[in-house]
C-alpha positions as semicolon CSV with decimal commas, in nm:
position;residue;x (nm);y (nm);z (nm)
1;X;5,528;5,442;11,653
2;X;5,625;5,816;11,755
3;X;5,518;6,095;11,578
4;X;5,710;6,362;11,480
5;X;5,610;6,628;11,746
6;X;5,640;6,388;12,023
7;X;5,999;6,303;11,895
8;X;6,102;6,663;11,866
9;X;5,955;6,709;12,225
10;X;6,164;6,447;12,362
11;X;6,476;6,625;12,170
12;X;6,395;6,917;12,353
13;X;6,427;6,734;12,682
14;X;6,763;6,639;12,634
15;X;6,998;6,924;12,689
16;X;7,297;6,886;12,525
17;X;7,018;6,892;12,215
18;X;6,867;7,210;12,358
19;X;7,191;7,392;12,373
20;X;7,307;7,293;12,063
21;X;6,960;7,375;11,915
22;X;7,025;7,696;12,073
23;X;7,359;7,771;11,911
24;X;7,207;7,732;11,607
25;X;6,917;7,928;11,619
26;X;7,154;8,261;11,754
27;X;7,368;8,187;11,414
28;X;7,077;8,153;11,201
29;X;6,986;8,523;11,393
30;X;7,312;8,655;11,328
31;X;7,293;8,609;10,985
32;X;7,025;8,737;10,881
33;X;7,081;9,043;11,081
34;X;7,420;9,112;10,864
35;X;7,271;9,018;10,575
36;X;7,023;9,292;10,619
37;X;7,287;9,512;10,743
38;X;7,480;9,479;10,454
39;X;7,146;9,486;10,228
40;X;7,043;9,811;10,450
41;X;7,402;9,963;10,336
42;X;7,337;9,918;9,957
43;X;7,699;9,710;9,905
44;X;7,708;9,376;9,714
45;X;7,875;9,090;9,925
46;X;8,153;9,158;9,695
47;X;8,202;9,488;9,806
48;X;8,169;9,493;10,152
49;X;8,381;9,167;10,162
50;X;8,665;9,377;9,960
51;X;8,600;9,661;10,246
52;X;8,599;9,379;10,560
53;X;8,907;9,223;10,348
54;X;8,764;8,887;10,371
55;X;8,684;8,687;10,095
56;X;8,325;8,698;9,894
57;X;8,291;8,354;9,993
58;X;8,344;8,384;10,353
59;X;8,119;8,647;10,363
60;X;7,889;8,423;10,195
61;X;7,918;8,163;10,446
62;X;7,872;8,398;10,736
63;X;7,566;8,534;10,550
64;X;7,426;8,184;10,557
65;X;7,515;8,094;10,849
66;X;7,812;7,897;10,869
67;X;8,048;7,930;11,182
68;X;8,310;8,166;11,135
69;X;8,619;8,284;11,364
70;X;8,551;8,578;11,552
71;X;8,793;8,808;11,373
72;X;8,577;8,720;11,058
73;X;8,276;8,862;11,256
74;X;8,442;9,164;11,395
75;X;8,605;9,272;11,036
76;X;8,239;9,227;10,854
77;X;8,079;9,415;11,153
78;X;8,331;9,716;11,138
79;X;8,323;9,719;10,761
80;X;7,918;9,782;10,828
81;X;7,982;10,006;11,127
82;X;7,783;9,761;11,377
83;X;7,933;9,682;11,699
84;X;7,884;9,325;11,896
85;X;7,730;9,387;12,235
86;X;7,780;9,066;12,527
87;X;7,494;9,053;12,766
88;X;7,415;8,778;13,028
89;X;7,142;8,552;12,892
């Protein structure tokens, strides 16, 4: 029988499971950094959501993670005065 860490490791091997793995982890980073952002700026998720004109749930969802659409992200981002930066990995 396999333990847990040697079926994680062999996870890790696979790549479509690393990349997706991945993915997650830079969403998981992304919001927590708005969620301090928006924590940092002293608004309620209701009232930067009102400012981004998205809904307090979306916001939520974002804030937790979820995938959103890009305009989404860019709307909650100006509303908090952050810009998104790409850079090659």
């Amino acid at each position: 029988m396999q333990n847990f860490a040697d079926h994680i490791e062999q996870k890790l091997n696979d790549k479509r499971f690393h990349k997706m793995l991945e993915e997650e982890k830079q969403m998981a980073e992304l919001a927590v950094r708005l969620a301090l952002a928006r924590d940092k700026s002293g608004k309620s998720q209701q009232e930067l959501a009102i400012e981004a004109r998205i809904t307090q749930q979306q916001l939520s969802r974002l804030e937790n993670g979820a995938r959103c659409n890009v305009n989404t992200l860019l709307k909650v981002c100006n509303a908090l005065g952050l810009t998104l930066e790409l850079k090659e990995a």
